[in-house]
C-alpha positions as CSV (number, residue, x, y, z in Angstrom):
1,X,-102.5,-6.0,-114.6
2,X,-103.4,-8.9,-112.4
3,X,-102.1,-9.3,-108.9
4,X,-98.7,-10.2,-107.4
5,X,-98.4,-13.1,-105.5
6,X,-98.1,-11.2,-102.4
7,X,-101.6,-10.0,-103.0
8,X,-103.1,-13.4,-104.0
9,X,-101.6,-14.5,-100.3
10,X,-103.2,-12.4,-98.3
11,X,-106.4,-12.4,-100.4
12,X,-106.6,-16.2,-100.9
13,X,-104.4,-18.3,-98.4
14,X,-105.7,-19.2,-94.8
15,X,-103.7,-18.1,-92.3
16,X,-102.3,-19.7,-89.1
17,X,-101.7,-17.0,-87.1
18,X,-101.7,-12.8,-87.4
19,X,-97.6,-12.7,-88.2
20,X,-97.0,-15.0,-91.0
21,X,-93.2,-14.7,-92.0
22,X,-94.5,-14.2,-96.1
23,X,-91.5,-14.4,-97.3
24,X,-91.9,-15.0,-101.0
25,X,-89.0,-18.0,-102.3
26,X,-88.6,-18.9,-105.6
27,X,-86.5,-21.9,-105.3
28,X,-84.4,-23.3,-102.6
29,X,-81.1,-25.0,-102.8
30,X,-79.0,-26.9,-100.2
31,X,-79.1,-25.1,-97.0
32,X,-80.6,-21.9,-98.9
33,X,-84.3,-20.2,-99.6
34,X,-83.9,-17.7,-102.6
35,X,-86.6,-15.1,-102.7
36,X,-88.1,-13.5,-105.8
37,X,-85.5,-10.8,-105.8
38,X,-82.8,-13.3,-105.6
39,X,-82.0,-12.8,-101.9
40,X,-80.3,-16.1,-100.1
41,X,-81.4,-17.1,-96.5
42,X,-79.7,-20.1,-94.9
43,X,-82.2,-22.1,-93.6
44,X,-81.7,-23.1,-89.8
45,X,-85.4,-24.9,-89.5
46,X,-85.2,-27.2,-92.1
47,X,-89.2,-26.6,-92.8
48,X,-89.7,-27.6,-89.3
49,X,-87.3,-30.7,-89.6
50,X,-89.0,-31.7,-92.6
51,X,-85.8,-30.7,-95.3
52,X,-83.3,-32.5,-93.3
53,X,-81.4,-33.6,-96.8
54,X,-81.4,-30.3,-97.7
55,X,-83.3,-28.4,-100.5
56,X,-83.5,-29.9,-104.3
57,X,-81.1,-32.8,-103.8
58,X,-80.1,-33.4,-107.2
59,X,-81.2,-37.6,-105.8
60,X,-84.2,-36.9,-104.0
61,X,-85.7,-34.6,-107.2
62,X,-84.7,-37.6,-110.0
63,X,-86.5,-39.9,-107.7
64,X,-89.6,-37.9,-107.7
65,X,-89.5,-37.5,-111.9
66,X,-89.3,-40.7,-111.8
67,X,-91.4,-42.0,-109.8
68,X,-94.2,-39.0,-111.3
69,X,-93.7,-40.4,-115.0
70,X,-94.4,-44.0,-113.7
71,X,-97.6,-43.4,-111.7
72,X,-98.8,-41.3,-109.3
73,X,-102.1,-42.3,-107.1
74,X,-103.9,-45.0,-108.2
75,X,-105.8,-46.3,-105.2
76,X,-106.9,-45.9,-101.3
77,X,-103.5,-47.2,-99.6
78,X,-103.4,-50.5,-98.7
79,X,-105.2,-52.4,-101.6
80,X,-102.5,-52.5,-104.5
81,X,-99.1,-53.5,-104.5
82,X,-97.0,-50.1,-105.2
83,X,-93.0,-50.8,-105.2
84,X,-91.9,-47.3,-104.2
85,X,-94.1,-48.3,-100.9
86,X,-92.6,-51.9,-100.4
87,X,-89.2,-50.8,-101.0
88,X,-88.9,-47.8,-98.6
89,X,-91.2,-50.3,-95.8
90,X,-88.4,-52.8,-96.0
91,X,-85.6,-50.1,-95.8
92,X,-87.0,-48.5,-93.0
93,X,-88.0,-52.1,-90.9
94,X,-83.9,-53.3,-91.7
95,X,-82.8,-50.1,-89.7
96,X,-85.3,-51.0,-86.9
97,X,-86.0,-53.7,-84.0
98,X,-87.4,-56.9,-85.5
99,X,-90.4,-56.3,-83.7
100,X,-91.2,-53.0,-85.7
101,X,-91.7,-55.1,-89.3
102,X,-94.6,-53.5,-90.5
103,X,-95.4,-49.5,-91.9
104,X,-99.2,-48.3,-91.9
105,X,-98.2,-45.4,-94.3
106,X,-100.2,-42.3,-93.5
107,X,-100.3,-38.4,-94.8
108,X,-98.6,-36.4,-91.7
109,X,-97.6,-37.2,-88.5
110,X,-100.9,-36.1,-86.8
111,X,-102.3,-38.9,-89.2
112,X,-100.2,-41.2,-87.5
113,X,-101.0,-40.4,-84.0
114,X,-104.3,-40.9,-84.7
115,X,-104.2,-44.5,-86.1
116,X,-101.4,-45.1,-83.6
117,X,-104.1,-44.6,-80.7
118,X,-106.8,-46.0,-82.6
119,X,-104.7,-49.4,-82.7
120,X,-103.7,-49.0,-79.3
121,X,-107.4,-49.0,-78.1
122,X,-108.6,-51.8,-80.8
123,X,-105.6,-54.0,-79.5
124,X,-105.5,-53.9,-75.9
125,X,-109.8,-53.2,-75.2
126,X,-108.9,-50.1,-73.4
127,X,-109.4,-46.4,-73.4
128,X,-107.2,-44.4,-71.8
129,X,-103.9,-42.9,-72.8
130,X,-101.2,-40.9,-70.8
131,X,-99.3,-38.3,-72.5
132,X,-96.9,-35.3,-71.1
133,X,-97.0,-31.9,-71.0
134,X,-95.9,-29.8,-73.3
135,X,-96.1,-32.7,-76.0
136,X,-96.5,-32.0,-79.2
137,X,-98.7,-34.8,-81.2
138,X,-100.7,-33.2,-83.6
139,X,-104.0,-30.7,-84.1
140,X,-106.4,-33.1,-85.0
141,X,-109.3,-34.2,-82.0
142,X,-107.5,-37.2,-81.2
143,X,-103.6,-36.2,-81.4
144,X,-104.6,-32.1,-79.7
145,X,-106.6,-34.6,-77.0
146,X,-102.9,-36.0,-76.1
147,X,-101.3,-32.3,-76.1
148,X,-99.9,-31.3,-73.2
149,X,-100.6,-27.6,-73.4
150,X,-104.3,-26.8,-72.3
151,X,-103.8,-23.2,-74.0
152,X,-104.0,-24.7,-77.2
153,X,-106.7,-27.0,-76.4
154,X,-109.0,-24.9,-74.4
155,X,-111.3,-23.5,-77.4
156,X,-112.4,-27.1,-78.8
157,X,-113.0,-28.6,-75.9
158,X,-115.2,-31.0,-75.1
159,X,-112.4,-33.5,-76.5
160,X,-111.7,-37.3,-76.2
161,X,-112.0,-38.4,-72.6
162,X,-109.6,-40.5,-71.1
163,X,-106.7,-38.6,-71.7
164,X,-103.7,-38.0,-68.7
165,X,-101.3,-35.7,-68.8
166,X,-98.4,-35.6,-66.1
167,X,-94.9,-33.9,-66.3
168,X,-92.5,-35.0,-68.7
169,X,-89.7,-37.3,-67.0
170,X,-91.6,-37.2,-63.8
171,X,-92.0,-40.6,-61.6
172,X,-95.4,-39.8,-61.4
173,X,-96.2,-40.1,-64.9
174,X,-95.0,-43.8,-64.9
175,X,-96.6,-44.5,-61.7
176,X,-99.9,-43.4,-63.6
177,X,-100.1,-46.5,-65.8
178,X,-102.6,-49.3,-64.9
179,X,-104.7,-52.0,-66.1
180,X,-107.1,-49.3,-67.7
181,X,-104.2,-47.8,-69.9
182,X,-103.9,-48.6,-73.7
183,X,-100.9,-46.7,-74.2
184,X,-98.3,-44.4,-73.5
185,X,-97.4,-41.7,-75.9
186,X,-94.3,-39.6,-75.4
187,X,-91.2,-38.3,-77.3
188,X,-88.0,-39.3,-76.3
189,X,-86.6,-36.4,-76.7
190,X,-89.4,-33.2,-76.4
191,X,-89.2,-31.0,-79.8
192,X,-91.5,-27.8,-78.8
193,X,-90.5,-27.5,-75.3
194,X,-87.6,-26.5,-76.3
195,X,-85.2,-29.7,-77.1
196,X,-85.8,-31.3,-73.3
197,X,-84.5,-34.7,-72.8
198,X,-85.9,-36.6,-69.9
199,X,-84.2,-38.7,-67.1
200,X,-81.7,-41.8,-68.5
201,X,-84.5,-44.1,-66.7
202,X,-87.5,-42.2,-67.7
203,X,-87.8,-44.4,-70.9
204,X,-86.7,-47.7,-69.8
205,X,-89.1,-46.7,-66.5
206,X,-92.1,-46.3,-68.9
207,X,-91.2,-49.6,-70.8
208,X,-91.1,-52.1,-68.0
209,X,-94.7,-50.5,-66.5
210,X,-96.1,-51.1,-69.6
211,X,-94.8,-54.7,-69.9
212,X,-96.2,-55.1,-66.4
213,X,-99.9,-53.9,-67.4
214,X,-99.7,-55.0,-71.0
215,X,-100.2,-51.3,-72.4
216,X,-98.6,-50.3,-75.8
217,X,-95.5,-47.6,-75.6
218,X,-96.0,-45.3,-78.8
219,X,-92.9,-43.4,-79.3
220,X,-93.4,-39.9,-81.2
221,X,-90.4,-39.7,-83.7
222,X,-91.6,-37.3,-85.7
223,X,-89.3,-34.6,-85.0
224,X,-86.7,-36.4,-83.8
225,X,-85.7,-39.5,-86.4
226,X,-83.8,-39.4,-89.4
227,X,-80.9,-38.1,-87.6
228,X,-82.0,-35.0,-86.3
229,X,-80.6,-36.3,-82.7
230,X,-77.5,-37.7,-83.9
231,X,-78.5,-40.7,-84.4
232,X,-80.9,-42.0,-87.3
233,X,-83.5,-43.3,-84.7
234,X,-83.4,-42.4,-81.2
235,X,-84.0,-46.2,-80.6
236,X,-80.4,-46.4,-81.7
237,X,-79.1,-44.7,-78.8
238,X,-80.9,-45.2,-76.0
239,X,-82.1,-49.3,-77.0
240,X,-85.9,-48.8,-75.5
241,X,-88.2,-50.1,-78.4
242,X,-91.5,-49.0,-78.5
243,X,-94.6,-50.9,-79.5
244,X,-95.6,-48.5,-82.1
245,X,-93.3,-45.8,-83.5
246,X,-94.5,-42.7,-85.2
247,X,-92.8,-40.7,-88.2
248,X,-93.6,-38.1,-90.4
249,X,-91.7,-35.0,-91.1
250,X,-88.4,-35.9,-92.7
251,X,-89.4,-39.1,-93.9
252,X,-91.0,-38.4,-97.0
253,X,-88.0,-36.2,-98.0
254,X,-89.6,-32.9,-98.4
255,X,-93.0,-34.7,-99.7
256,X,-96.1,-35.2,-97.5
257,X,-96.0,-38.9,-95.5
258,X,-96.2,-39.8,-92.4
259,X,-96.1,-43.7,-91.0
260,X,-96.9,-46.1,-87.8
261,X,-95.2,-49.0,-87.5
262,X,-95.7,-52.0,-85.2
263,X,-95.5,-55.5,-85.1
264,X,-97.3,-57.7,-87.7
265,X,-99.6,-59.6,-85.7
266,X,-100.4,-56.3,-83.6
267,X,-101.9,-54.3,-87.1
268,X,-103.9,-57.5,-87.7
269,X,-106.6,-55.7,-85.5
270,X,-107.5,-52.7,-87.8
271,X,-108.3,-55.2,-90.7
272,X,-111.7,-57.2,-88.8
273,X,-114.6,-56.2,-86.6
274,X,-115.0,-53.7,-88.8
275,X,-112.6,-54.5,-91.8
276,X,-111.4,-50.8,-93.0
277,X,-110.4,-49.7,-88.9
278,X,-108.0,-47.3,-90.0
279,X,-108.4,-45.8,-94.1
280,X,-106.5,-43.1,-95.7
281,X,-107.0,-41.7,-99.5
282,X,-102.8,-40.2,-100.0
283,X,-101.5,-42.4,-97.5
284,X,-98.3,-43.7,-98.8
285,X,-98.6,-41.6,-101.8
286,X,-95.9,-43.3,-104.4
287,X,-93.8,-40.1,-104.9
288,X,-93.9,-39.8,-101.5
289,X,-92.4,-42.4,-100.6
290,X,-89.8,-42.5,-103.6
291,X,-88.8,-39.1,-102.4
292,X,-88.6,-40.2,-98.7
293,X,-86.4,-43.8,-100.2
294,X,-83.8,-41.5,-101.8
295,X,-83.5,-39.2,-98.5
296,X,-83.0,-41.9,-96.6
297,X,-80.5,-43.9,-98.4
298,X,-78.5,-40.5,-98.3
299,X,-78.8,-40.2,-94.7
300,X,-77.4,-43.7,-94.5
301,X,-74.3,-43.2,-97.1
302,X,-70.7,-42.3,-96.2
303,X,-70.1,-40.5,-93.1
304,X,-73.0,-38.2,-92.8
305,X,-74.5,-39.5,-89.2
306,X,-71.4,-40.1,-87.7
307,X,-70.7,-36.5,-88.2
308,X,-73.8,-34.7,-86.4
309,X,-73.0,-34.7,-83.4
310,X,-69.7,-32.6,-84.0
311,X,-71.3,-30.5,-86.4
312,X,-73.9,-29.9,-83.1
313,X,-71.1,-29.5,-80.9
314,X,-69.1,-26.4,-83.4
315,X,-72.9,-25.1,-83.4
316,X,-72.6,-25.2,-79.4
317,X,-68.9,-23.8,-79.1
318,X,-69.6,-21.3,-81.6
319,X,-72.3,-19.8,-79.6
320,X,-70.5,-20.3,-75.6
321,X,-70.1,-16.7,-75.7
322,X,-73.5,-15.3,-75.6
323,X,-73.8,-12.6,-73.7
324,X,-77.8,-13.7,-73.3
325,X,-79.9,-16.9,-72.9
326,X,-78.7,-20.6,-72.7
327,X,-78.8,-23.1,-74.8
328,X,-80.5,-27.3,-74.9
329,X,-79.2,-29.0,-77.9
330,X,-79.6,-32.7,-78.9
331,X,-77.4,-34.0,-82.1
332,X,-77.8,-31.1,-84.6
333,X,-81.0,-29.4,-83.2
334,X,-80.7,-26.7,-81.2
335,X,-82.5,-24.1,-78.8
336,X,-81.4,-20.9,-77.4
337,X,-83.8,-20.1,-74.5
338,X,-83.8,-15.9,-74.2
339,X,-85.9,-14.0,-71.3
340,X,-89.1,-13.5,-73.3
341,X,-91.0,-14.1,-76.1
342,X,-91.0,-10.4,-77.7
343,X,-86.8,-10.3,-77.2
344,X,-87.2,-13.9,-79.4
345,X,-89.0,-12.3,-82.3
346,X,-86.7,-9.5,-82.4
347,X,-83.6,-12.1,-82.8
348,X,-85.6,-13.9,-85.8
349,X,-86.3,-10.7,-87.2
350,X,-82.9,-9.2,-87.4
351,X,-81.2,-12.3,-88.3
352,X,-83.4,-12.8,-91.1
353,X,-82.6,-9.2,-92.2
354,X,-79.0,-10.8,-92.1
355,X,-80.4,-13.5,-94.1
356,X,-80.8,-16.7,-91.2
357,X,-83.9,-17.9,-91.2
358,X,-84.8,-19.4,-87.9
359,X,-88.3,-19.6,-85.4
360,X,-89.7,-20.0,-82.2
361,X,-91.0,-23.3,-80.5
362,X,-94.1,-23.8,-79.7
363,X,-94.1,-24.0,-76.4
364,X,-91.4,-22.6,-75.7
365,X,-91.8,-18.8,-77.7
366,X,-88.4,-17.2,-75.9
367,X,-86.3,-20.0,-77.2
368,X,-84.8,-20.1,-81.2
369,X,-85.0,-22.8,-82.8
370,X,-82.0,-24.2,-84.9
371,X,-82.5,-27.4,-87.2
372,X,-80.5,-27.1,-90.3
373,X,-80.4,-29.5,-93.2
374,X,-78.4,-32.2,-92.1
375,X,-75.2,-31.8,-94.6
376,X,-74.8,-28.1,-93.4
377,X,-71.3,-27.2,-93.8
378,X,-68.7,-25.7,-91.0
379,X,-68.5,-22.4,-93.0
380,X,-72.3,-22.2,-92.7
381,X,-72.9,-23.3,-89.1
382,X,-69.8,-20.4,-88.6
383,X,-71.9,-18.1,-90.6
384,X,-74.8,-18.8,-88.6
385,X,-73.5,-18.7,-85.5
386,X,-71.5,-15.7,-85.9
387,X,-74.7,-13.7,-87.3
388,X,-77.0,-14.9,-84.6
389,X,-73.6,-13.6,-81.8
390,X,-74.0,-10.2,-83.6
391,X,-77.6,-9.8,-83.5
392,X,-77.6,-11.0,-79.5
393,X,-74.7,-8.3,-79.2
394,X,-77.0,-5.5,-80.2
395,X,-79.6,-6.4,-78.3
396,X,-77.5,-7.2,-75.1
């Protein structure tokens, strides 16, 4: 008899840390992960804002047959003309500022940090960048050098010099640009400190003092776009446009893709002195991207962004009667910040006994982390809520 597959994963699968969840699913549907004994968990992370159509939209899953039956890979990115890439670039660049026209598809969002501050040193001649602490851009040398936690970064150190890292909304941090900066990266809204949103003039502060020293502004929206704020693009709301904008996560629709996009003219200096500045193999990958097309033309049909923030908001009144920790929320994303780390765990593990599958934040391990599938219904953000009021209860 050969092994289950609870055996193959823990003899054969690499591990991210001592705890893993290892839950075993056999299929997912809508807002629900089935396991192999048919048990349903309504999923509140969204595979870390990845799933934010949901699971196995009937849309999303004919666009990937099709697309598969057509062609899958057939070159590097960048040197064929693929339409499932043209035709989600030019949906993407009509929902954006004129000035964000063209999408250097990549493989994941640390992918695009990393070509994001490549172009951002190639284009202005410079070398340093200012980020924020407890930023979340990626594990790779380049995007863990912006991190603004040294606890993850401490071990694979020496990293890339000319990194800066100042408090997140702080005057400080904008005071910190000058003529040796080639860019500022930030989030507009801070995913894995626990759903922090800076200062009304902390953006459009970093925006003129990069105008001023003719620095690039790289907005990180790869946790917070496709609606996960309220709004399809944070741009939307607040009107600051970056120089380069990252995305990953939801955009290819539950399939690996992440993207920079910029100006034309601005891109025009990965392609000389050397040609090939910035090369990916899967970048763009054609089912990708037909996956990520069909999950964004959902997103932007009927009524579905327009009703986020009240779905947020039932999420947030629901909850008003905690008896323990308080709550940051942004559009339909959520944290509940509790005294400690080890009371945290205990809340995801009875509510997933309940069957509510939630998580912690990174750097932010007392808070929970709630970022359901966009079309979530009332009877399941009630169902959630009321399960994760019951659990608190106990524990109070």
């Amino acid at each position: 008899m050969g092994l289950s597959a609870r055996q193959l994963f823990q003899k054969h699968i690499a591990f991210t840390n001592d705890m893993p969840l290892a839950l075993e699913i056999e299929r997912a549907k809508g807002s629900y992960l089935f396991d192999n004994e048919g048990k349903s968990y309504l999923d509140l992370i969204s595979g870390i804002s990845v799933s934010n159509m949901g699971h196995s939209h009937p849309k999303i899953v004919e666009a990937v047959q099709d697309q598969a039956a057509k062609h899958m890979h057939v070159l590097v990115y960048g040197e064929l003309i693929q339409n499932s890439q043209t035709a989600y670039a030019k949906a993407l660049t009509d929902h954006l500022p004129s000035k964000l026209n063209t999408v250097y598809y990549v493989s994941s969002g640390t992918e695009a940090t990393e070509g994001a501050l490549k172009l951002a040193k190639r284009a202005t001649g410079r070398t340093d960048v200012i980020s924020f602490k407890n930023s979340y851009h990626g594990s790779t040398a380049g995007a863990l050098s912006a991190m603004g936690d040294e606890h993850f970064k401490q071990n694979y150190r020496p990293l890339i010099p000319g990194h800066y890292i100042y408090e997140y909304g702080s005057a400080e941090g904008v005071a910190a640009i000058n003529g040796s900066t080639a860019a500022v990266i930030v989030e507009p809204v801070q995913a894995e400190s626990g759903i922090r949103v800076p200062p009304v003039d902390f953006l459009p502060a970093l925006r003129a003092e990069c105008d001023k020293w003719g620095c690039l502004l790289i907005f990180d929206e790869i946790q917070t776009g496709f609606g996960r704020t309220g709004h399809r693009f944070t741009i939307d709301e607040h009107g600051v446009c970056p120089d380069i904008l990252l995305l990953a996560k939801a955009l290819g629709g539950g399939m690996p893709l992440g993207a920079f996009i910029a100006d034309k003219q601005l891109f025009q200096a990965l392609q000389s002195k050397p040609i090939l500045g910035h090369i990916t193999t899967f970048g763009g990958h054609p089912v990708s991207c037909a996956a990520g097309l069909a999950a964004f033309d959902l997103l932007n049909q009927g009524s579905l962004l327009a009703s986020l923030e009240k779905k947020g908001q039932r999420f947030e009144d629901n909850l008003s009667e905690l008896p323990l920790g308080c709550i940051s929320r942004k559009g339909l994303w959520m944290a509940i910040h509790f005294k400690s780390f080890e009371f945290n765990q205990e809340m995801i593990k009875r509510c997933l006994d309940r069957g509510l599958l939630t998580d912690w934040f990174l750097f932010a391990p007392n808070a929970l982390r709630i970022a359901p599938p966009l079309p979530i219904s009332n009877e399941e953000i009630d169902f959630a809520s009321d399960t994760i009021l019951e659990v608190c209860h106990e524990m109070a």
